[in-house]
Structures are given as C-alpha cells and as structure tokens.
C-alpha positions as CSV (number, residue, x, y, z in Angstrom):
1,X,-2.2,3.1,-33.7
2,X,-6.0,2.3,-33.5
3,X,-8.2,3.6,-35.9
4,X,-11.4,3.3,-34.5
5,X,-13.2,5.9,-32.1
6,X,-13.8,3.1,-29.4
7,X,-10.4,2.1,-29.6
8,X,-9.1,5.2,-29.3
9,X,-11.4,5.5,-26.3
10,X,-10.0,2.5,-24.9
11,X,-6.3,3.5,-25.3
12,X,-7.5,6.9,-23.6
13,X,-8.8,4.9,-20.6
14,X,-5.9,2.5,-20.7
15,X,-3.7,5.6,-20.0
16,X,-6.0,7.2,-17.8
17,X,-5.9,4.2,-15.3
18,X,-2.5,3.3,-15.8
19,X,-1.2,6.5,-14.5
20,X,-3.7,6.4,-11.8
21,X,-2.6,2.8,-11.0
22,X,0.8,3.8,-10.7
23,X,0.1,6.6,-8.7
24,X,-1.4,3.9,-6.0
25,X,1.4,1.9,-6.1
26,X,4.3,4.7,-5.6
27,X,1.6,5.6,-2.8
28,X,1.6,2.4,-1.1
29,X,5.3,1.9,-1.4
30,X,6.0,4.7,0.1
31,X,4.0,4.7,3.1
32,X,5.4,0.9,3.7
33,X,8.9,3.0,4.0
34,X,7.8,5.6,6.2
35,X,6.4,2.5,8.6
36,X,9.6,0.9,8.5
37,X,11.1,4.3,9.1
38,X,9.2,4.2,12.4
39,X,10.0,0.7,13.2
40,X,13.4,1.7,13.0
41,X,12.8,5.1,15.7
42,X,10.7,2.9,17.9
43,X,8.8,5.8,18.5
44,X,5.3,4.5,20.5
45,X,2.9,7.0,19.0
46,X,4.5,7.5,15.2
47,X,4.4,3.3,15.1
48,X,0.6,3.1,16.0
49,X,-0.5,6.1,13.2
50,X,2.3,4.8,11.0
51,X,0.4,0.7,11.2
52,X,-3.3,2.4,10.8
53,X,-2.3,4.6,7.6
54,X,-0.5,1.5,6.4
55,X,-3.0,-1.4,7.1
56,X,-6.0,1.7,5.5
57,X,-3.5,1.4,2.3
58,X,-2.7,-2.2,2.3
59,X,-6.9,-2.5,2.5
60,X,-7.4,-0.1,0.1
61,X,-5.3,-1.6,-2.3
62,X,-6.7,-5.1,-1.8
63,X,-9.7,-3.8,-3.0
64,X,-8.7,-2.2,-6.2
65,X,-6.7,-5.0,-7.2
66,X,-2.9,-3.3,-6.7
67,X,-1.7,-5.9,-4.6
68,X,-3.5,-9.4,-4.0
69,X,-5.3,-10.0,-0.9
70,X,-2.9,-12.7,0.6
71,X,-0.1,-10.3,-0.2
72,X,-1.3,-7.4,2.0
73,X,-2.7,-9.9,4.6
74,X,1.2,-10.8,4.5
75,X,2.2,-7.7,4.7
76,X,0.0,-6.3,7.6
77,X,0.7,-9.7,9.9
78,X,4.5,-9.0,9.3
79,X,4.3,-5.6,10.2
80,X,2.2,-6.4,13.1
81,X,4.8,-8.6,14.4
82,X,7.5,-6.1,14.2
83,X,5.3,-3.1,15.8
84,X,4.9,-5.4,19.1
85,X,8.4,-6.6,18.8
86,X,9.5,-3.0,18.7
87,X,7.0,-1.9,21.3
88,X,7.7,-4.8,23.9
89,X,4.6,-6.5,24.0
90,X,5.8,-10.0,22.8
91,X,4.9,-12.4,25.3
C-alpha cells in the first residue's frame, strides 16, 4: 500500500476515474444494444433517435479516450449501413 500522501492521492484518483470510466463504457455498450435492438424492430422513427444517441456516445467517447477514434468511426459507418439497409434506402 503507498505510503506517501501523493500517492495515496493518486490511488484515490485512480479509483475515482476508473469507476467513472467504467461507468462510460457499460454506458456505451449498452446504448450499441438498444440500437441493434431497433435495427432488429425496423421501426423508422426509434432507428433515427436510436443512431443520433448512439453516434453522440460513440463521439463522446472518442474524445475521452474510451474507445479509439477509428473504432467508433467503425462503428458509426457500420451502423449507418445497417439503418439504410433496414430503412430501404440502399440504392
């Protein structure tokens, strides 16, 4: 166990984030699941707030470093696909 009062600071914070890291991820994960939920109803109007909340996550998360950029590009292109293949509007 540390010893020191900045490394017991830093173990604080290391829990502190972790926890709030992990909360991000379950977050993330689980909105991915509720958007494949609504690729799988094909309902028109749950699919297009189901892809905005998702691609907001995918952004956010990006951002803060929970996923890697090419990852959630990755994700949002596939997902895109599937909306307009469930939608019809492939050409």
């Amino acid at each position: 166990m540390a010893n020191h009062v900045t490394a017991l600071k830093r173990v604080r914070q290391t829990e502190r984030r972790t926890q709030f890291n992990r909360m991000a991820a379950t977050r993330l994960r689980n909105q991915i699941r509720a958007m494949r939920k609504a690729l799988a109803a094909k309902n028109p109007g749950d699919l297009k707030t189901a892809l905005s909340a998702t691609f907001s996550l995918l952004d956010k998360a990006a951002r803060k470093g929970y996923v890697k950029a090419g990852n959630a590009a990755r994700y949002k292109s596939r997902l895109t696909k599937r909306v307009k293949v469930a939608l019809g509007d492939v050409k």
